[in-house]
Every structure is written in C-alpha cells, then in structure tokens.
C-alpha positions, 0 to 999 in steps of 0.5 A, spaced: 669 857 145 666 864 142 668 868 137 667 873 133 661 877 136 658 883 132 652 888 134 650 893 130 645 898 130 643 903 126 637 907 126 637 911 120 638 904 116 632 902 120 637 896 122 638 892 129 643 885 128 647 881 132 651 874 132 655 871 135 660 863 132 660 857 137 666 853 136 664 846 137 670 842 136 675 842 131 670 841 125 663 844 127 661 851 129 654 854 131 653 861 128 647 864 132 643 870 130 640 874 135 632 875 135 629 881 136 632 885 141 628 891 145 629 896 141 624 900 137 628 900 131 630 892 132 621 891 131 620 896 126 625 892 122 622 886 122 615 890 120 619 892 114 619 885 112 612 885 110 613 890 105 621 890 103 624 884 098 630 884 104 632 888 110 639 890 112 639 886 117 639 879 113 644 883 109 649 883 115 647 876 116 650 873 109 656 877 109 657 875 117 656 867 114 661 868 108 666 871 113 666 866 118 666 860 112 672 864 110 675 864 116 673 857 119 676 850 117 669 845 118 662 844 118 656 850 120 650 850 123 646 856 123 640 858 127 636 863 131 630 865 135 625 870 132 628 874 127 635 870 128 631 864 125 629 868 119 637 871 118 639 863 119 635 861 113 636 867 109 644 866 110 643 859 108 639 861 101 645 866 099 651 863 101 655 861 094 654 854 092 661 851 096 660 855 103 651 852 102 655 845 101 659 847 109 652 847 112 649 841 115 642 843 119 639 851 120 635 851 126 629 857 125 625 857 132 619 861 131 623 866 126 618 870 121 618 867 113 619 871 107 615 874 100 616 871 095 621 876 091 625 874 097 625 866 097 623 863 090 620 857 091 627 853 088 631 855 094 626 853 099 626 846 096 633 846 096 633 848 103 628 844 106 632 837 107 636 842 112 631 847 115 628 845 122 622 850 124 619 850 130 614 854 132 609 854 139 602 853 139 599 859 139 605 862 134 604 869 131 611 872 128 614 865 126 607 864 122 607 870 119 609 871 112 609 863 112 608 860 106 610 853 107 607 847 112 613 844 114 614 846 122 614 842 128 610 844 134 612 845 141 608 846 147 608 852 151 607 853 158 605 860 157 598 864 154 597 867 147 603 872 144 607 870 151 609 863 148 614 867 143 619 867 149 622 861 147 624 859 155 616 858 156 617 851 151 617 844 155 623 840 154 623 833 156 630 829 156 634 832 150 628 834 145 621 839 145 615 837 147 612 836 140 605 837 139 600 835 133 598 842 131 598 850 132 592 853 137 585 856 134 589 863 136 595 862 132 590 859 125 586 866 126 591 871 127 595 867 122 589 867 117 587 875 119 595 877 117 595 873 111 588 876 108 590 883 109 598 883 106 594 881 100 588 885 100 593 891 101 599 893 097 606 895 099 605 903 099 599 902 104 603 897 109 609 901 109 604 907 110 601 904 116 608 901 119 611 907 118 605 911 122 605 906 127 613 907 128 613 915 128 608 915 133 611 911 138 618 915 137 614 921 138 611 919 145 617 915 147 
C-alpha cells in the first residue's frame, strides 16, 4: 500500500518536491521521489543546482527519509526519475550512519548529478555498490553535472531531449534494454554543458538562469 505522500511547492524558496513511501511487505519499502513536475518553479529549481551547494528540494528529501526510517520498521529502497533520482541519492548521501546501513539499492533514472561541494568523492564511494544509474541513449539532464561513469544505458524508442520521458524505454521480460553507450547527441550536449559551467563562475550561471526564469514569468 501507500503512505505518507507529501507535495510541496514553494515559489519564493524556488522549490518543487514530492514523494510518496511503497509498502512492500513487512520488511521492505519503496521511497519514491518525484521528478520534475511542470511547474516553472519545478525546472527553474533544477537549474539552480548548476550554482547552489544544495537546493531545498533535496533538503525536504533527507528530512522525508529520515522520518519514514523513524516511522518504519525494515529495509528501503530509495529511487526516482529525473530530479527524483538525484533526491534518491542525495538522501542516501545524508542520512545518519544507521538509517544508510537500512538502505539496500537506490534507483536514479536519468536524475541529474552534483558539484562536488555537494557530493565529495568519499560519499560517492560509499554509495556506489548500491546506486544503480540509468540514463537513455540520447541523455542530457542525467548527464549534466556527472562526474562519475558508472551508468547503464538504455535504449529508447524516441528522438534526442524526447527520450527523457522514461515510458519511451524498451523493456524486455522483467529488465531494460541495455545498450553499450550514450548517442553523438548526448556526448556533445554533455561535453558543451560541462565546458561551460567550468569556463563560467557561479555569479554568472545564476545570472543567465535568473534572467531566463524571469522572463519566462514575465511573458506567462
């Protein structure tokens, strides 16, 4: 069954986040974070990523973690598409020692990664033996601020930024279709993002951001 859905959005702390828990049998639950919605303030938040050591939205995810590891008697797993997959794991990253050791696989499908003053390398080691990552072949958001190689590929039935909607994934029997690599469209866009954040400093990312957002407000 379901249970304890929340769903918050917050324009003036630029945030947008959602989760639900999946009550599996007696010992097991799913905690699912939601993706980005279609809210302006839902993608603006996930820009401000790019600039912010942590946005609110992963705040809320920690604190919805620890209070369902309070509350719940058994093992989790944690997981998520798009920016839910980035809350999965920025949880996991957080959580107190003994609420982690209760975490038996994260699933981040497609969820964008994180500046290094966000995750350090010591917690991406110990996350790795339980975080299963998976991107389609034409991937730009999981990609984006991803430093680490560890992903498996999907193929997807769709074209280019299309094959972000995860139900454009082939599945065959109980499992993805795995294919070896990402696409010449995600390895440019991944390439052309990654020179950019570094031949920019923050003040001048948030600025662009910042621009872009109030003038898609300001236009409706």
């Amino acid at each position: 069954y379901l249970t304890k859905f929340i769903n918050k959005i917050d324009y003036e702390k630029q945030q947008q986040f959602a989760a639900l828990t999946i009550i599996i049998d007696d010992a097991l639950m799913y905690v699912a974070f939601r993706g980005t919605d279609d809210t302006i303030v839902g993608w603006k938040e996930d820009f401000n990523m790019s600039y912010l050591k942590n946005v609110p939205a992963q705040d809320s995810a920690l604190c919805y973690f620890k209070s369902a590891a309070e509350e719940l008697d058994g093992v989790f797993i944690l997981g998520g598409h798009s920016k839910g997959g980035n809350l999965s794991v920025y949880a996991a990253a957080n959580a107190d020692e003994d609420e982690f050791l209760r975490i038996e696989k994260i699933y981040n499908h497609d969820g964008p990664g994180f500046r290094d003053d966000t995750l350090s390398q010591e917690k991406r080691s110990k996350l790795s033996d339980i975080v299963l990552k998976t991107v389609p072949k034409a991937s730009v958001v999981g990609l984006m601020l991803e430093s680490d190689s560890k992903y498996k590929v999907v193929f997807s039935k769709s074209l280019a930024c299309n094959q972000h909607n995860p139900f454009t994934w082939s599945v065959k029997a109980d499992s993805f279709v795995f294919i070896k690599e990402t696409d010449m469209f995600s390895r440019f866009s991944k390439t052309a993002v990654d020179k950019w954040l570094e031949n920019n400093d923050d003040e001048t990312v948030s600025g662009l951001i910042n621009y872009v957002y109030d003038l898609i407000k300001a236009t409706g």
